[in-house]
C-alpha positions in Angstrom: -33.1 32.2 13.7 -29.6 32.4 15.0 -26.8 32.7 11.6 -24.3 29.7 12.7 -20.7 28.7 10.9 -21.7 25.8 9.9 -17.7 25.2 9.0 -17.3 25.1 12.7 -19.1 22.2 13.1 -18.6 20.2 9.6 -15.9 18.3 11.0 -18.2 16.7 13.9 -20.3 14.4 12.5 -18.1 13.3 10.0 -16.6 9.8 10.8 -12.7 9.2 10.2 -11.8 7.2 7.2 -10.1 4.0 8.0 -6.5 2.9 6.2 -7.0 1.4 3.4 -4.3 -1.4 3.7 -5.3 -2.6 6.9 -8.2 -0.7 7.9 -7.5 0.9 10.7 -9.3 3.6 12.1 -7.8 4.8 15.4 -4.2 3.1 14.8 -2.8 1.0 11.8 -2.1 -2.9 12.4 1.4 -3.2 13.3 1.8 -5.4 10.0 0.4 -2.4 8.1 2.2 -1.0 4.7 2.5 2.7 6.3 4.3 1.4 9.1 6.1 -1.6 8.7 9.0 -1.4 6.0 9.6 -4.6 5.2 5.9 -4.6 4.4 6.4 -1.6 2.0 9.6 -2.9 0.3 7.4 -6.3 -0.4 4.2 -4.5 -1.7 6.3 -2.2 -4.1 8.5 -4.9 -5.5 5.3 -6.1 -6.3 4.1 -3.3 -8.2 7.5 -3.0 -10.3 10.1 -5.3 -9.5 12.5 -3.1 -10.7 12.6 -2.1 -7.3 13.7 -5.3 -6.1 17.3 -5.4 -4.3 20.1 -7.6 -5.9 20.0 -9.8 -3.1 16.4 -10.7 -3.5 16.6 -11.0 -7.4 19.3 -14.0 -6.3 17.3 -15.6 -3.8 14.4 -15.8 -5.8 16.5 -17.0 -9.1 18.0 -19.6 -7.2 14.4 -20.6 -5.8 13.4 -21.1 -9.5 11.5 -17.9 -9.7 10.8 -15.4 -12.4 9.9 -11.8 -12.2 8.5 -10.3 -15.0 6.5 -7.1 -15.6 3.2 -7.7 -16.5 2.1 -4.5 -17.6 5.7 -4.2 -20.0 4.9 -7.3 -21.6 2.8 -8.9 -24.2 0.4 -11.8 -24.0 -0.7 -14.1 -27.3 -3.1 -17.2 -27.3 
């Protein structure tokens, strides 16, 4: 029995892990967060809106709409 790396083929038969934003294998969706930055901006204002540029905090105040951080704050029934 013939000793073979078997490093050298570990890689083979393994299949390649898709993007988990827009699940992409070969190439991301051109709307994907890794590529497209308006994309980013929008799904990290998301996660903190602290992030959000002065502009957009107007815009969406005179639109009638709040940001708040849910994690920050406190809910009571």
């Amino acid at each position: 029995m013939n000793n073979v790396d078997s490093a050298q083929y570990s890689g083979r038969n393994q299949a390649p892990t898709a993007c988990e934003h827009c699940q992409g294998i070969a190439d991301h969706e051109p709307w994907c967060f890794t590529c497209d930055p308006r994309v980013h901006y929008a799904f990290e204002i998301v996660r903190d809106s602290s992030l959000m540029t002065l502009t957009d905090t107007l815009i969406l105040h005179s639109l009638g709409a709040a940001w708040i951080n849910l994690a920050a704050s406190t809910f009571e029934l």
